[in-house]
C-alpha positions in Angstrom: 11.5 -3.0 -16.3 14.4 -1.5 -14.1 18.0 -2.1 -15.7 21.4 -1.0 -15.4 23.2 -0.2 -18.6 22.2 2.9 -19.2 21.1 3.6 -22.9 22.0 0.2 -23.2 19.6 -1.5 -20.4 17.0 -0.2 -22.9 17.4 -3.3 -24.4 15.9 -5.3 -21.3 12.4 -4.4 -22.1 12.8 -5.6 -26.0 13.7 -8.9 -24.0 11.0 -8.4 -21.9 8.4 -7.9 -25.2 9.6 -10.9 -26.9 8.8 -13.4 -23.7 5.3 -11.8 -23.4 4.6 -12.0 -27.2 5.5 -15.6 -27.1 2.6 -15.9 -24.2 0.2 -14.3 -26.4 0.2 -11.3 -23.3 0.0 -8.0 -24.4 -2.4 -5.3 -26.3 -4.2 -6.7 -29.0 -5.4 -4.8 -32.1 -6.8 -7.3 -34.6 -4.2 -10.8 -34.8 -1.7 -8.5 -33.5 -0.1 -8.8 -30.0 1.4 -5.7 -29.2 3.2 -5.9 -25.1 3.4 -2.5 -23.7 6.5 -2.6 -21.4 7.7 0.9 -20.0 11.2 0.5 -18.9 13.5 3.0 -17.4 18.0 2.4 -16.5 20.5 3.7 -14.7 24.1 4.1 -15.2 26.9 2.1 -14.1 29.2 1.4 -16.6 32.1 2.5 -15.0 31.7 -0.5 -12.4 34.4 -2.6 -13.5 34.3 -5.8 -16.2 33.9 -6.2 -20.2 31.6 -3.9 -21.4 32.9 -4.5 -25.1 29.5 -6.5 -26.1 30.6 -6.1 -30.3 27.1 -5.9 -32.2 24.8 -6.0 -29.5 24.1 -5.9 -25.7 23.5 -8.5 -23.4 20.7 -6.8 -21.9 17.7 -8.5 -24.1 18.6 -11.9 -23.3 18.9 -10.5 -20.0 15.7 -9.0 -19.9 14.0 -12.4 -21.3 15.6 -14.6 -18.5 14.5 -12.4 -15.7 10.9 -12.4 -17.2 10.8 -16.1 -17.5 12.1 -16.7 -14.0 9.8 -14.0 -12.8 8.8 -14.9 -8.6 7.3 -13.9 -5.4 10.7 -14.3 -3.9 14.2 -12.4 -5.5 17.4 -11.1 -4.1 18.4 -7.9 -3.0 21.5 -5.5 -3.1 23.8 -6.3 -5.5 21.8 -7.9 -8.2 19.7 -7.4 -10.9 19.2 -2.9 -11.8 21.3 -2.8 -8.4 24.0 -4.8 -9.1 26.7 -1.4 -10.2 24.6 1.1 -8.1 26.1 3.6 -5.5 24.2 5.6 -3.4 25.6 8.5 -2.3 29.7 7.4 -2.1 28.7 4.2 -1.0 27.3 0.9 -2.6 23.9 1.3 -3.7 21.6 -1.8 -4.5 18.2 -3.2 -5.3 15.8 -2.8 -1.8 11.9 -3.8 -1.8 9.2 -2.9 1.2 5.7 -3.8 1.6 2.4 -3.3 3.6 -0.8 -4.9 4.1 -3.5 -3.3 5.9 -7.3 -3.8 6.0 -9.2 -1.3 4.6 -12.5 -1.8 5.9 -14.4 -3.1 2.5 -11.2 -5.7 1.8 -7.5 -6.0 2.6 -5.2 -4.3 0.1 -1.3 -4.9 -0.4 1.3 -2.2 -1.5 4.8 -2.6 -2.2 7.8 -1.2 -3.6 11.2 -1.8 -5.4 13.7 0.6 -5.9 17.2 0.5 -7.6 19.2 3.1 -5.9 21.9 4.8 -7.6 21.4 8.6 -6.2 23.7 11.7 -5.5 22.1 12.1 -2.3 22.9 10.1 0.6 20.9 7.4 2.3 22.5 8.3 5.9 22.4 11.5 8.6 25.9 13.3 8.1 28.3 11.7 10.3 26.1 9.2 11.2 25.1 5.5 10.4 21.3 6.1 11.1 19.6 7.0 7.9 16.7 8.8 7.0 14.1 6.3 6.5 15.0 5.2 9.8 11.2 6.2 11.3 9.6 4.3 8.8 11.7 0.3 9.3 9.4 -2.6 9.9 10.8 -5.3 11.3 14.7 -5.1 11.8 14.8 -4.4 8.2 16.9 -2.2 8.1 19.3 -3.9 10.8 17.6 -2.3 14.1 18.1 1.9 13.5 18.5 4.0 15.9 17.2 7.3 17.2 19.7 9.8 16.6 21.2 10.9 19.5 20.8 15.1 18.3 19.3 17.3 15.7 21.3 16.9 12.6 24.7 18.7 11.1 23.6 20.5 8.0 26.1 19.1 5.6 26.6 22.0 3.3 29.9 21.3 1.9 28.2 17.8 0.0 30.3 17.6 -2.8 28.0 18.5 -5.4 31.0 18.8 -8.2 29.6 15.8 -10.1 29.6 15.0 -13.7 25.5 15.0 -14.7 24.1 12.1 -16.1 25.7 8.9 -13.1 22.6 9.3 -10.9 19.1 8.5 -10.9 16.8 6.4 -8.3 14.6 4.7 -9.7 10.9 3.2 -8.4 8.2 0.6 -9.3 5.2 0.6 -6.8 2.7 -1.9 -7.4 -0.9 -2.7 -5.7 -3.6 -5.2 -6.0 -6.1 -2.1 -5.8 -8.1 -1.4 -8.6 -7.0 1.8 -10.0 -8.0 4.4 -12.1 -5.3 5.9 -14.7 -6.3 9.7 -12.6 -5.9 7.7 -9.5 -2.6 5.7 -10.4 -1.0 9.6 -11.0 -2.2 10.9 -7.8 -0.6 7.4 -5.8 2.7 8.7 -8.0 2.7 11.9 -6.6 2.2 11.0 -3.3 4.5 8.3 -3.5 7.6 10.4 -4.9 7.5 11.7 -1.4 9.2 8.6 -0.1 11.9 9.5 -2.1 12.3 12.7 0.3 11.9 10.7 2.9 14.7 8.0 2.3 17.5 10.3 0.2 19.1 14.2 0.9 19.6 15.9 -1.6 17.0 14.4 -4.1 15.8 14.9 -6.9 18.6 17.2 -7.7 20.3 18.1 -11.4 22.2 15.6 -11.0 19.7 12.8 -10.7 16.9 11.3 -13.0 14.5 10.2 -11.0 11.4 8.1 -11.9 8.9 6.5 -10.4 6.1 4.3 -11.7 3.0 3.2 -10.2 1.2 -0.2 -11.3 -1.6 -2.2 -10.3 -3.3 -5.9 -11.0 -6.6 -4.3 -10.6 -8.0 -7.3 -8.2 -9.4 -5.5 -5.1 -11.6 -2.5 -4.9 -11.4 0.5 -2.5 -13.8 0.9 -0.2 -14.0 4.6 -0.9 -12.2 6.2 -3.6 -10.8 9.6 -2.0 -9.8 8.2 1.4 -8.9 5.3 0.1 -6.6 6.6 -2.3 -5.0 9.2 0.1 -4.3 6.4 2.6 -2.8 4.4 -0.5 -0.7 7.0 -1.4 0.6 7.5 2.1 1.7 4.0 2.4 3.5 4.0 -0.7 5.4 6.5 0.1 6.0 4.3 3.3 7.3 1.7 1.4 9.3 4.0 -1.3 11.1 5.1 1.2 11.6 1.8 3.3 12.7 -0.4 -0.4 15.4 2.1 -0.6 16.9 2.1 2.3 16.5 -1.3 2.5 18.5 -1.6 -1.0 21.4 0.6 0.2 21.7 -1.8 3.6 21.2 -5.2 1.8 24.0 -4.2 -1.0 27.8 -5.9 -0.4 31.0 -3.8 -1.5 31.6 -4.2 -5.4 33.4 -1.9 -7.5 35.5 0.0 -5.4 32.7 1.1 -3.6 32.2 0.2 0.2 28.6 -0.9 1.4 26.8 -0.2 4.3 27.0 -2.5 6.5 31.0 -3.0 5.9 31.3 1.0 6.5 29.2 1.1 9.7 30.2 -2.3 10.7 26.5 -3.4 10.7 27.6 -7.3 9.8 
């Protein structure tokens, strides 16, 4: 579970436990169903509205109602963990990517979601192309260009920020059967994408997560490749589901997004 909020947003996944333990889903030990929900938030209180909630949050009913509508097909930008996020000086969001490729013994799907909310930028200094640019499919990301020269070093980024605003944070999910050893190695590789999509990352400043699922439905044809191909391509699509939450986001909060700042309409 992926939630603004911050401490707050925790409550999400105790929304998130009650719907599954109503469907009987979850780890059972005996007549006990126990659902194992790992969450992680991000903060953006200071986005505007009541945030006076009295004696408790409205993140667990949140958290249920997002469960129980659970689909294949969701919004982006501003809504849901995305909906108070700023990447970077400008409005961050909520961005997913995805791949689908054959490998050999069965086809295997890999995606992302990411809630951006990061210090670093999402964009070249002084220009609208951004970093993941290499790595759009399909006008995704609105058409990006080549930049025109190497880069400006932007060494005066104004790294004077209160810790504790930032984080970026990363589910990337895969109907591969994985192993718990091979999961870690996809999240390694996959972190990558981060690097990929956001300068400076991983800094002080930001708490960075990523998690790596899977429905365990399709088997590998061979476990090393296979896995080092997986992990390539989700850092493919870490990268790509952040960018592509940065450009589908809308100005909110005082914060301008990126299509109204580059006039990408």
């Amino acid at each position: 579970v992926l939630s603004g909020g911050s401490a707050f947003g925790l409550d999400a996944a105790g929304g998130v436990m009650s719907y599954l333990a109503k469907q009987k889903i979850g780890f059972q030990l005996e007549d006990a169903i126990i659902p194992i929900v790992p969450s992680a938030i991000l903060f953006d209180l200071l986005n505007g509205g009541n945030k006076k909630w009295g004696d408790s949050s409205p993140y667990a009913a949140l958290g249920h109602q997002a469960v129980s509508k659970c689909d294949t097909s969701f919004k982006l930008g501003n809504h849901g963990a995305g909906t108070g996020a700023v990447a970077g000086g400008i409005k961050g969001g909520l961005g997913s990517a995805s791949f689908v490729y054959d490998d050999k013994k069965s086809i295997i799907t890999i995606g992302a979601i990411a809630a951006v909310n990061s210090m670093g930028s999402v964009t070249m200094p002084d220009s609208s192309v951004m970093w993941a640019a290499p790595f759009e499919q399909n006008q995704e990301l609105g058409g990006q260009k080549t930049p025109e020269s190497n880069f400006k070093y932007n060494l005066d980024y104004k790294f004077e920020l209160p810790v504790g605003k930032n984080t970026t944070l990363v589910i990337v999910a895969t109907d591969a059967i994985l192993t718990k050893p091979q999961a870690r190695r996809v999240a390694i590789m996959a972190q990558d994408g981060l690097a990929r999509a956001i300068r400076p990352v991983h800094s002080p400043f930001d708490g960075d997560s990523l998690f790596v699922l899977s429905t365990g439905k399709v088997e590998l044809s061979e476990p090393i490749t296979g896995i080092s191909k997986l992990g390539m391509l989700a850092a493919d699509c870490a990268a790509r589901a952040i960018a592509r939450g940065v450009y589908e986001a809308e100005s909110f909060g005082g914060f301008e997004s990126y299509r109204s700042l580059f006039k990408k309409l």
